[in-house]
N, C-alpha and C positions, 0 to 999 in steps of 0.2 A: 592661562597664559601668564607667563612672570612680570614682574613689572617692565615695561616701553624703554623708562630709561637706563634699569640695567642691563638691557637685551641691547641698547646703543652703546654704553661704555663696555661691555666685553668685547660690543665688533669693533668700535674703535681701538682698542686695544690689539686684540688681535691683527688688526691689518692695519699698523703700524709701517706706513710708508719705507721708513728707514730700515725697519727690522727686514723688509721683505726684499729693499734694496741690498742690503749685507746678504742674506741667505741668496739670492739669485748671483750673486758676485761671485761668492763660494763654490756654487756648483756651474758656473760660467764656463768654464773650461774644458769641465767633463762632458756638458751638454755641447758644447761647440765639438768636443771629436768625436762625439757618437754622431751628431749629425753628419760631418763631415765623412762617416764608414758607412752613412746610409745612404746619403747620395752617391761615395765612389760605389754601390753595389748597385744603385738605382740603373745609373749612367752602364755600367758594365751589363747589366740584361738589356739596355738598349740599345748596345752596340750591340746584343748579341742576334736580337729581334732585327735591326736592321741588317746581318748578313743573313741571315737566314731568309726575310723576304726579300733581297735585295737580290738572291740566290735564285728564286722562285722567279723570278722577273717580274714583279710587282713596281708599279710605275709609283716613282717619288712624290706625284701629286697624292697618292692611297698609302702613303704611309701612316698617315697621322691615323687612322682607325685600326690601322693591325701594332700601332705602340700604344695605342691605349688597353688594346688588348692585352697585349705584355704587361702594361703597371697596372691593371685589373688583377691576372693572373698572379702576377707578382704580389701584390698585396695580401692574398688569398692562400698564396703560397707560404705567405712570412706567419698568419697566425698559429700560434700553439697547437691549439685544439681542433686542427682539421689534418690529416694525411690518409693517408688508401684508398680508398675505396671513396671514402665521402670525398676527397679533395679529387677524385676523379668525376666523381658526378658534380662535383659543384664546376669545374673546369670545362666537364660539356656544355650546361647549360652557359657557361659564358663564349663558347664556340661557337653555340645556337644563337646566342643574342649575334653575334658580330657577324655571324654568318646573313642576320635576317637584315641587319643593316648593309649587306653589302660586298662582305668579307670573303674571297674564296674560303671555306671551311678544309679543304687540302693546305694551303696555308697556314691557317691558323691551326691545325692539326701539326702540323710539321715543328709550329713557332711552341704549341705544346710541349710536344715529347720532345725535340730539340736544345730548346731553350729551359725548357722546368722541368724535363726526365719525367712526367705525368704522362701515365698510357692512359687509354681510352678508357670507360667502364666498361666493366663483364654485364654484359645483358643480363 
């Protein structure tokens, strides 16, 4: 192990209040409209989740478990390293989870392929 105190003055250096207040100021901006293009997409798959169960006639009180379902799916949708085949089986299984909570699975089947273009898996 290095020595105690110089392993304190490098982190005090390094996290250097001001320095880390200037560098967050800097990229202030950028971070505020990326956020702002994540939430208007957020908001637009939740409008989209609710015509489509809204469509289904799913009563307003059972919304909140079929939009969780969507920013589930949603989420899962948004990573890199998942599409085809795996983002179809990873999307069942979150059909079966919401199914076991309660969820018609014709719905969330619908709020699927509807809403995220994910067909079903191939047996």
């Amino acid at each position: 192990m290095t020595d105690p105190k110089k392993r304190a003055d490098r982190w005090k250096a390094k996290y250097n209040l001001k320095r880390v207040n200037e560098t967050l100021t800097d990229l202030r901006e950028d971070m505020a409209a990326r956020y702002e293009a994540a939430m208007n997409q957020l908001y637009a798959m939740e409008m989209k989740v609710k015509e489509v169960i809204n469509a289904a006639g799913v009563s307003t009180s059972q919304y909140v478990p079929y939009l969780n379902f969507g920013r589930q799916l949603y989420k899962l949708s948004r990573q890199q390293f998942i599409s085809g085949e795996s983002l179809a089986m990873a999307a069942q299984v979150l059909l079966d989870k919401w199914a076991a909570r309660g969820c018609d699975p014709k719905v969330l089947a619908k709020v699927r392929k509807d809403v995220f273009d994910v067909e079903p898996p191939k047996p």
